[in-house]
C-alpha positions in Angstrom: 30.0 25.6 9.0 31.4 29.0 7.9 28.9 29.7 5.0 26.4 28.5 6.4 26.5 30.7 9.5 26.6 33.4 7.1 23.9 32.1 4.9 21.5 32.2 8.0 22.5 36.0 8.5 22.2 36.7 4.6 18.1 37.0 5.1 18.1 39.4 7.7 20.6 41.7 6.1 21.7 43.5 9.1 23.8 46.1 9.4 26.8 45.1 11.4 26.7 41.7 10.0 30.3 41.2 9.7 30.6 41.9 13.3 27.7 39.6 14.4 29.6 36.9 12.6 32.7 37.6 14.4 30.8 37.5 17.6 29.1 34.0 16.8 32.7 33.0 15.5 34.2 33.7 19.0 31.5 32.6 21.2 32.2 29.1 19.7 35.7 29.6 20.0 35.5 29.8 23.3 32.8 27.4 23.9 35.1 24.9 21.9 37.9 25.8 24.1 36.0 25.5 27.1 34.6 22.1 26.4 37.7 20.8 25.1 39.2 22.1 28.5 36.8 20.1 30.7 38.0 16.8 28.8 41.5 17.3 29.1 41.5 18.0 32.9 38.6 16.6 34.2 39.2 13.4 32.3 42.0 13.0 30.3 44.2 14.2 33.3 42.1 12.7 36.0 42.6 9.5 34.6 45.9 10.0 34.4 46.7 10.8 38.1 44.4 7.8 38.7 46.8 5.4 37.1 50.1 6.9 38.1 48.6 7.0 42.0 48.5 2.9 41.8 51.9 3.0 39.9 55.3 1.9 41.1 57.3 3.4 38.1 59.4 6.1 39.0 59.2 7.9 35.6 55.7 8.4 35.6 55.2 9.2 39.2 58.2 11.8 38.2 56.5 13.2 35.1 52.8 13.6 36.8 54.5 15.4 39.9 55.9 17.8 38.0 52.4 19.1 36.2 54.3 17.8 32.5 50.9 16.5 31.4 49.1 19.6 32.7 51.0 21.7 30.6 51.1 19.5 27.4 47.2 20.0 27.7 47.6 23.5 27.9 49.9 23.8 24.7 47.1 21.6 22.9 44.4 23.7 23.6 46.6 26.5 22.2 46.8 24.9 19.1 43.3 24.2 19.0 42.2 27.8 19.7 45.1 28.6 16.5 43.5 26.0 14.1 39.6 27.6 15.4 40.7 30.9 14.6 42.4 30.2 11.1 39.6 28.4 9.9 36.4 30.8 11.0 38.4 34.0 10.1 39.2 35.4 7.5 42.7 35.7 7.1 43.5 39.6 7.0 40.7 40.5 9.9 42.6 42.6 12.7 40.4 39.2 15.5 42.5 36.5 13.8 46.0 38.9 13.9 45.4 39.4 17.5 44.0 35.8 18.5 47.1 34.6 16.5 49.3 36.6 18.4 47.6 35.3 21.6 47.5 31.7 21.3 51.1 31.7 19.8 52.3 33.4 22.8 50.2 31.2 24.9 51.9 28.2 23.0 55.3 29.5 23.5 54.6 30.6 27.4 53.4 26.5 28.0 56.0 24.3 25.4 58.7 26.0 27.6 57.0 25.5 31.1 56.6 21.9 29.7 60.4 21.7 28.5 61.2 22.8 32.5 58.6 20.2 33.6 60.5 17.6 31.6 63.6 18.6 32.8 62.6 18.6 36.0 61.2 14.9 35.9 64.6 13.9 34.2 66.4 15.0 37.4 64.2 13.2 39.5 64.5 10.4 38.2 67.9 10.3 37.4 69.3 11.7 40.6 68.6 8.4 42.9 71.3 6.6 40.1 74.9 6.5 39.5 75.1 8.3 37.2 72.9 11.3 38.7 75.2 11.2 41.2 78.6 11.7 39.1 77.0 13.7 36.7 76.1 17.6 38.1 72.3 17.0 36.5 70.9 20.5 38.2 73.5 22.2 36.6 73.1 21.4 33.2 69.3 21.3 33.9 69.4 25.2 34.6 71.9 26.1 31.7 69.4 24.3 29.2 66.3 26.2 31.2 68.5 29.7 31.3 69.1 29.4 27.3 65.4 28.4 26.4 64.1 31.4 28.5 66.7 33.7 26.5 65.3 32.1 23.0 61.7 31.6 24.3 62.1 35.5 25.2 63.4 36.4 21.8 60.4 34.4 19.7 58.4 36.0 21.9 59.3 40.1 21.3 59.4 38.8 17.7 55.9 37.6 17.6 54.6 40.8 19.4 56.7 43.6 17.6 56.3 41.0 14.2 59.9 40.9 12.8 62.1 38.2 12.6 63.7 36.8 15.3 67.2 36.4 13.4 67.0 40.4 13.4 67.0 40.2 17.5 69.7 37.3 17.6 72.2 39.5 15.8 71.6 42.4 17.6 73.0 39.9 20.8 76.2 40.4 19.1 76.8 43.3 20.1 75.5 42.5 23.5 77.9 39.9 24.2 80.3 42.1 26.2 77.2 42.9 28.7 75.8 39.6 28.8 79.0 37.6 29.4 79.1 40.3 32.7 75.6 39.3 33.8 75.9 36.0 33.4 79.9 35.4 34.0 78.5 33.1 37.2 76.4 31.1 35.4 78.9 30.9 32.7 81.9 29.7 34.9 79.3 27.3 36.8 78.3 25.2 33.5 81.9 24.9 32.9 82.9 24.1 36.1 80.2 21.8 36.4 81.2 20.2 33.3 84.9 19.6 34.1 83.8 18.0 37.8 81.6 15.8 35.7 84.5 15.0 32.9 86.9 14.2 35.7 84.7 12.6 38.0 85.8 15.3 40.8 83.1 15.7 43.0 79.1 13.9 43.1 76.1 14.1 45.6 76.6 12.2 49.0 80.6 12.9 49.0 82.1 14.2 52.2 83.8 17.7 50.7 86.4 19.4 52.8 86.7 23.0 52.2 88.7 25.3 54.9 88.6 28.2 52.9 84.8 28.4 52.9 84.4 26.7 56.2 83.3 23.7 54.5 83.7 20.0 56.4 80.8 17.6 55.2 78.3 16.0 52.6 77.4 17.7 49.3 73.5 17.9 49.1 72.9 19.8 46.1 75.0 20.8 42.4 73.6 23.1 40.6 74.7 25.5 37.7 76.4 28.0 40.1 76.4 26.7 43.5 77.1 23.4 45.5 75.8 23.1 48.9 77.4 21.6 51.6 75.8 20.3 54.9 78.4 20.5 57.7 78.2 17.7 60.4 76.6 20.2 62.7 74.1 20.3 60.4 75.1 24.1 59.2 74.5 24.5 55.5 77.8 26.0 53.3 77.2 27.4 50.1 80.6 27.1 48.1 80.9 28.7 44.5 80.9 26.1 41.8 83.7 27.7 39.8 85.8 27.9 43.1 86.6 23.8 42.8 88.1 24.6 39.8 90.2 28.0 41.1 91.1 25.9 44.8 92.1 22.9 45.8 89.3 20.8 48.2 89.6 17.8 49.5 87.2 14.6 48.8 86.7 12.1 51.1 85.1 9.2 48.9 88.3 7.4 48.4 88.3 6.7 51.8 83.9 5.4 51.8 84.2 3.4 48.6 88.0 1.8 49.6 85.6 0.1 52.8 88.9 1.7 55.3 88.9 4.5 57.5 92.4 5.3 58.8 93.4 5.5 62.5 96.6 7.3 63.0 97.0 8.6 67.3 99.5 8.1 69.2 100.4 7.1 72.9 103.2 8.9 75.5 104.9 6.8 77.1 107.1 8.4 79.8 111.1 7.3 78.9 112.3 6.8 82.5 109.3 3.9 82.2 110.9 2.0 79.4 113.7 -1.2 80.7 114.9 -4.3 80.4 112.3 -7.3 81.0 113.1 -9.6 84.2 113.1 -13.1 84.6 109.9 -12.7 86.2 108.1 -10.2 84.1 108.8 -12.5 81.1 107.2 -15.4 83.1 104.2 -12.9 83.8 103.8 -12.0 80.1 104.1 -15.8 78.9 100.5 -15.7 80.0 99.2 -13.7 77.5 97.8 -15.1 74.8 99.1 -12.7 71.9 102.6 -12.9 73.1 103.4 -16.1 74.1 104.7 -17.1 70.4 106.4 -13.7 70.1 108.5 -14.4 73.2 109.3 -17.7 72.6 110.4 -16.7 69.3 112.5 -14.0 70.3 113.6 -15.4 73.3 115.4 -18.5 71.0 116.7 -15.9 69.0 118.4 -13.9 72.4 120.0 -17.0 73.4 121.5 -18.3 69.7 122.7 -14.2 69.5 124.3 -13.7 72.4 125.5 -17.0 72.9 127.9 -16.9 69.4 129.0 -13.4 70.6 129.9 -15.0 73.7 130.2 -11.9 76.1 129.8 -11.5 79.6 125.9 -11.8 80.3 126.0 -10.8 84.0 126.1 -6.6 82.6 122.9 -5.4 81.5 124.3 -3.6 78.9 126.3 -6.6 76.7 124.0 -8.8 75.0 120.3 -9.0 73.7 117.2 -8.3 75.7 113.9 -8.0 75.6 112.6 -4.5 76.6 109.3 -3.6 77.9 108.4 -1.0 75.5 109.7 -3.5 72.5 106.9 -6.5 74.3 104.5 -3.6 74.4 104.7 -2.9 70.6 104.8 -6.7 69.7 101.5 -7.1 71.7 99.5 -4.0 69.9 100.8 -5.4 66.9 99.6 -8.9 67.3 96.4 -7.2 69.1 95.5 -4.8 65.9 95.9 -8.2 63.6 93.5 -10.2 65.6 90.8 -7.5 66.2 87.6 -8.3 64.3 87.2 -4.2 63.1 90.5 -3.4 61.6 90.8 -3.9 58.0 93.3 -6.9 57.0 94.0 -6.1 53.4 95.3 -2.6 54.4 98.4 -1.3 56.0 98.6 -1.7 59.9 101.4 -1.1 62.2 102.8 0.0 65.6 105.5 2.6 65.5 108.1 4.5 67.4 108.2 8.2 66.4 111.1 10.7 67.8 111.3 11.1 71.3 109.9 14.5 72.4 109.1 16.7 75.8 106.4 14.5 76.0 107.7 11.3 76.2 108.1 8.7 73.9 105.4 8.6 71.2 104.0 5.5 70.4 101.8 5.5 66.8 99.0 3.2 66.1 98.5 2.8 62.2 95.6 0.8 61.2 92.3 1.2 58.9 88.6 0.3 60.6 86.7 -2.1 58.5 83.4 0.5 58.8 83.9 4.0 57.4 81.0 4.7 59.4 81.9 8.1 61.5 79.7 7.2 64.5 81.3 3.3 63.8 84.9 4.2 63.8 85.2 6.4 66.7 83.5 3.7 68.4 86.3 1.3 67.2 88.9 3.6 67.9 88.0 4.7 71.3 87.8 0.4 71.9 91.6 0.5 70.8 92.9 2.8 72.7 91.0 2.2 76.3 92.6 -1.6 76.0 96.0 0.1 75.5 95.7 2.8 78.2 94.4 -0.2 80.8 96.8 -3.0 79.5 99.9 0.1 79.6 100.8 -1.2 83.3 101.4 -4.8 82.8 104.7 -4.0 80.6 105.6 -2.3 83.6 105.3 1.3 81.2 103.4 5.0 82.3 102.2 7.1 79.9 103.2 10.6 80.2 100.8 13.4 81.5 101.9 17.1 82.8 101.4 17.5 86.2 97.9 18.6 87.0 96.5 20.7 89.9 95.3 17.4 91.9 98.9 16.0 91.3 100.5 19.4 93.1 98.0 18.9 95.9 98.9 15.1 96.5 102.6 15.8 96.4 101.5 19.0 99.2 99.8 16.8 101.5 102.6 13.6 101.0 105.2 16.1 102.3 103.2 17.7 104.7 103.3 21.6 106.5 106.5 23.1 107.3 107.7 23.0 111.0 108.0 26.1 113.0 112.4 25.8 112.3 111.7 25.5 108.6 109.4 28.9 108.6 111.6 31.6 107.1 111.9 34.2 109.6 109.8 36.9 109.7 
């Protein structure tokens, strides 16, 4: 094609016939490029969104989303337009120096928007899975697009300036000094983000607890210098990815993947409430489903005691006895092993703590079966109305300062002074 385009200019011998030839040479350049661009996009590319539109794959709904294909066109009708100019110029005109330098540029500019693209599509489609999850894939995404924009960068002043690139890449030596100050975040970040991943520390969905940073709630996003937080009133906290390393956080997916949620509050119970169980009271509480074993049993156990000591049983204060507050902690107990939300395979119990100003606290310890936030305060707040309602029938109170509406009742029980008790005035 080359001879004979100049073989039909020979005849006319014109005068500016090398630059006619260049002229016809880029008109078809471009008419080749422009063809070959109506292919790739209106029908390479069309067909393509076609297919992946009634697709259910992941990957290739991932990779057409993020333009990969587009690009990948782009950088082939670089290399076209390279090949074109090669073959139609000669090799030391000043067109194909500067269409060289063009379409290498151009292929440079694309192959890394396609290596983002790619990376991009890897994320997506990784994210969703356990390991995108464990492993901090936006982090390392952005280190690997931060250090191809640095060498992409580098080719690219070579190309224009036309030296070597290896003469730029030692001149960074004596940079490093000022680049490890500019990039000293993203530098801790990949290594941070690294470590978290090694040591399985911290992955999207886990609830994060952060005081320092005023962080309480779900990680959303890991990337290479930052992790977000959404707080549970929906406030966003951006904590510094090297700052997990430096400070200690607290991570509550132990607590979701263990299937338990711990319960730990305790009860008042005023002391001048707590005695000995009467004759009749233990007849009362016989009734009750969850204690009618316990008492027996401990009742049996009374008698056999006291009856080897063989003391006088007529004082209240020789011998065994069931108390009221001891029934009341027997019945949680047997209460909190029957109900269908607390977790069997985990620790439960009812305790006594020290006695303070308060009163006498009374601890339940127990895990919900459903880690669920909205779930367990639901459970818990079940728990704890049955004990404040069943408090009464052991014959206990639980203990509450004195009020405004407790002053007035105790005002109007003892009624207004008589005219002797008025001081005098």
């Amino acid at each position: 094609m080359k001879a004979l385009i100049q073989g039909w200019l020979e005849p006319y011998q014109l005068a500016h016939a090398d630059l006619i030839y260049v002229a016809i040479v880029l008109g078809l350049i471009v008419l080749t490029s422009l063809v070959l661009h109506v292919i790739l996009h209106s029908v390479v590319l069309r067909a393509i969104s076609y297919s992946t539109r009634n697709s259910e794959q992941l990957w290739r709904q991932a990779l057409y989303k993020n333009r990969l294909f587009n690009r990948i066109a782009l950088v082939f009708q670089g290399v076209i337009l390279y090949v074109q100019a090669n073959i139609w110029l000669a090799p030391d005109s000043d067109a194909l120096a500067f269409i060289q330098i063009l379409t290498e540029l151009w292929i440079l500019l694309f192959a890394l928007l396609s290596l983002f693209a790619l990376l991009n599509a890897l994320e997506e489609i990784f994210m969703p899975t356990s390991i995108g999850r464990r492993m901090p894939l936006r982090g390392i995404s952005q280190s690997i697009k931060l250090i191809a924009a640095l060498v992409a960068i580098i080719f690219g002043i070579s190309l224009v300036i036309d030296k070597s690139p290896l003469i730029l890449f030692s001149g960074l030596g004596a940079m490093t000094a000022v680049l490890l100050l500019v990039f000293k975040d993203a530098i801790l970040g990949f290594v941070a983000g690294i470590q978290l991943a090694a040591n399985n520390m911290l992955s999207l969905g886990d609830w994060l607890e952060m005081p320092k940073y005023g962080a309480d709630g779900d990680v959303i996003d890991i990337s290479l210098t930052t992790v977000k937080v959404r707080n549970w009133d929906n406030t966003i906290t951006t904590v510094p990815a090297y700052a997990l390393i430096s400070d200690s956080f607290k991570n509550w997916r132990g607590m979701s993947e263990s299937g338990g949620r711990r319960i730990k509050r305790a009860v008042y119970i005023d002391a001048t409430s707590v005695k000995f169980l009467q004759q009749e009271d233990i007849q009362r509480l016989r009734r009750a489903a969850l204690l009618s074993d316990y008492i027996e049993e401990k009742i049996r156990d009374i008698e056999a005691d006291n009856q080897q000591s063989g003391i006088d049983l007529e004082y209240p204060v020789n011998g065994r006895r069931l108390t009221n507050l001891g029934t009341f902690r027997a019945y949680l107990s047997a209460y909190l092993r029957n109900h269908k939300n607390i977790h069997k395979g985990m620790t439960q119990m009812v305790r006594q703590l020290e006695p303070k100003a308060e009163g006498i606290p009374l601890e339940v310890y127990a895990f919900s079966n459903d880690t669920s936030w909205a779930n367990y305060e639901r459970i818990q707040a079940d728990i704890f109305d049955h004990i404040f309602a069943v408090i009464p029938e052991f014959g206990l109170r639980v203990y509450q300062s004195p009020s405004g509406y407790d002053m007035q009742h105790m005002a109007h029980q003892v009624g207004p002074l008589n005219s002797s008790d008025q001081a005098p005035t």
